[in-house]
C-alpha positions in Angstrom: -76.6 30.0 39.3 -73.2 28.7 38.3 -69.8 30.3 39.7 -67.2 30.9 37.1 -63.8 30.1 38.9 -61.5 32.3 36.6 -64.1 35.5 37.7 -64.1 34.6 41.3 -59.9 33.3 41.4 -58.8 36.3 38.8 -55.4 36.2 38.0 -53.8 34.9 41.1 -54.1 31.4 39.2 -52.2 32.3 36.7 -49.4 33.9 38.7 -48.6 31.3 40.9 -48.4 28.9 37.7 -45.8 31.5 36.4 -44.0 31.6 40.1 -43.7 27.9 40.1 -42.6 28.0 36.4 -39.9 30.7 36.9 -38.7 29.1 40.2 -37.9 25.5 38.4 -35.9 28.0 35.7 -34.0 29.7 38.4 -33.2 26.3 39.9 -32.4 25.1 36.9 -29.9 27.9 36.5 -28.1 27.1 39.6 -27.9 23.5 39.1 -25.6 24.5 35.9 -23.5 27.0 37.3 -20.8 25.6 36.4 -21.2 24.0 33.8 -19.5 25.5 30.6 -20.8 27.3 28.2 -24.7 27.6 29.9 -27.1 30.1 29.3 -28.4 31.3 32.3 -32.3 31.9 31.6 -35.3 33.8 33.3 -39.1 34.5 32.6 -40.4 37.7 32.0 -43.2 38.1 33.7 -45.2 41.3 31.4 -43.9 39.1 28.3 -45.9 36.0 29.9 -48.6 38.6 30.8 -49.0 40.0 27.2 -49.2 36.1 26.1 -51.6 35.4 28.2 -54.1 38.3 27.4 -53.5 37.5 24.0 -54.9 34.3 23.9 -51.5 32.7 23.9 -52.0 32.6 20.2 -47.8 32.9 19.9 -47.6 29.1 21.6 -44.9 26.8 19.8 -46.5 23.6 18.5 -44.2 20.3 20.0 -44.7 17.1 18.8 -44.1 14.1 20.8 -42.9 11.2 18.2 -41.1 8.8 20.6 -42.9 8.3 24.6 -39.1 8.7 25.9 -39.6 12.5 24.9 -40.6 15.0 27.4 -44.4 16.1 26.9 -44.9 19.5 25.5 -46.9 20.3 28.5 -44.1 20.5 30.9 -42.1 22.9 28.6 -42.3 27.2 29.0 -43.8 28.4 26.1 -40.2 30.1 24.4 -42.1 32.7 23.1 -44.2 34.1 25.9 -41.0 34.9 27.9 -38.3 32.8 28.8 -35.4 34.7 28.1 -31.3 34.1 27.9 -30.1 36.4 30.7 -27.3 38.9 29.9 -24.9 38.4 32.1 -23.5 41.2 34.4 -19.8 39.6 34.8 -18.4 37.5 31.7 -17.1 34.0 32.7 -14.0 32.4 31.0 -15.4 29.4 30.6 -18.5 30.7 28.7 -21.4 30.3 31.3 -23.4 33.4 32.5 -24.8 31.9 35.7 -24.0 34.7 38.4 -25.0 32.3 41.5 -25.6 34.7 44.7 -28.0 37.1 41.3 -29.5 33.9 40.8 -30.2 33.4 44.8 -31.8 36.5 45.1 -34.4 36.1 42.2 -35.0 33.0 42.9 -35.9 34.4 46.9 -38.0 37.5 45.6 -39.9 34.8 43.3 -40.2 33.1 46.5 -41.9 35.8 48.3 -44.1 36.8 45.3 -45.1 32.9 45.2 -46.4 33.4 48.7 -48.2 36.7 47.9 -50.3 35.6 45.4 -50.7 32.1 47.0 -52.4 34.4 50.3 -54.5 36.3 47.9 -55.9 33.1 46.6 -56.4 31.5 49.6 -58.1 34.8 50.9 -60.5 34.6 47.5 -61.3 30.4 48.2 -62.1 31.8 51.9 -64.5 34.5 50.0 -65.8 32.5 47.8 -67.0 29.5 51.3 -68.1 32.4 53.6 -70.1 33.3 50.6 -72.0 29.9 49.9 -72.6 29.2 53.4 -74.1 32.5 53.4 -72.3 33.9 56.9 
């Protein structure tokens, strides 16, 4: 009898994929706050959701024609959820990084990182208490 890891794991894969996704966007973010005229982005996480029970059949096909190009494996799907941010205070200069909004999402996605990385760990303990039979 074989064990089928996306049963046993459930979604908690998935969502610390998205955490560690949205975390490098919110860094990303705050390494261009001040630069003019940036876009300050964030994920959606039900617009990732609906992609993924979906089959992610709204993906955006990349292709790589030079190996100096960044693979179209490290890239968010644009589709799925990543999002320009409205931005709550207008800048002069054109950029709609708000720094301390983007230090508090980037803390909460912190904390939800570390949620769902216990509730996997607590499934893998599960899953060995189970096969040594305890």
């Amino acid at each position: 009898m074989s064990i089928s890891f996306d049963n046993a794991l459930g979604v908690h894969e998935q969502a610390l994929k998205f955490r560690s996704q949205r975390a490098e966007v919110l860094a990303n973010n705050l390494a261009n706050a001040e630069t003019p005229n940036y876009k300050a982005r964030d994920l959606e996480f039900g617009a990732v959701l609906a992609a993924q029970q979906s089959g992610g059949s709204q993906s955006v096909s990349l292709a790589q024609t030079n190996a100096g190009h960044i693979a179209a494996d490290s890239l968010i799907d644009q589709v799925a959820g990543l999002r320009f941010r409205t931005p709550l205070q207008p800048s002069l200069d054109g950029n709609t990084v708000d720094a301390e909004a983007e230090k508090a999402a980037y803390a909460q996605n912190a904390i939800d990182f570390q949620a769902s990385f216990t509730f996997l760990n607590s499934k893998f303990k599960g899953l060995m208490t189970a096969l040594r039979g305890e």
